[in-house]
C-alpha angles and dihedrals in degrees: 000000000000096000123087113250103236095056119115137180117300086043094070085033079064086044090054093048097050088050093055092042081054093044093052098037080057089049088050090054102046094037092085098060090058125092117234108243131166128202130248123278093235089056092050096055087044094064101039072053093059099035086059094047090049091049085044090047092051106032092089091056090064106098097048126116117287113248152092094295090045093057090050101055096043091055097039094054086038097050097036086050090048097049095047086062096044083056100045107059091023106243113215094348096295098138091053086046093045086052092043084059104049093048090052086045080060116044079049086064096054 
């Protein structure tokens, strides 16, 4: 193993947490070269759009059983129901990316 043996829990909570104060501090550092950018408004509405089809998707699952077979098909039909609507009014371009990629996939193939 990597880890020391006499290491318990809160010590690789500690471990976790140093590694998120790491991760933002990096964050911190990088943000500045980046140049401030929104999305469109179209693509805003779009995805308050998705994110209601998938709660309505998955808001007759609630009162099913808890368990392993439950949470996957909450977040199958979630995320299935989300991702329709991602594709289908082309949120952020994906469609046309996703599209890019496979003709590219292509032409490498001949």
């Amino acid at each position: 193993m990597l880890l020391p043996q006499n290491w318990d829990v809160t010590m690789l909570a500690l471990a976790q947490s140093g590694a998120l104060i790491c991760g933002f501090l990096t964050l911190l550092a990088l943000s500045p070269l980046a140049k401030p950018t929104w999305p469109a408004t179209r693509d805003m509405f779009s995805l308050a759009l998705a994110t209601g089809m998938m709660v309505a998707c998955v808001w007759p699952l609630r009162n099913m059983a808890p368990g392993v077979t439950t949470l996957l098909a909450q977040a199958l039909t979630g995320g299935l129901a989300y991702c329709v609507v991602l594709l289908a009014l082309n949120v952020g371009g994906l469609r046309n990316h996703i599209a890019n990629m496979r003709d590219e996939w292509f032409r490498s193939k001949l």
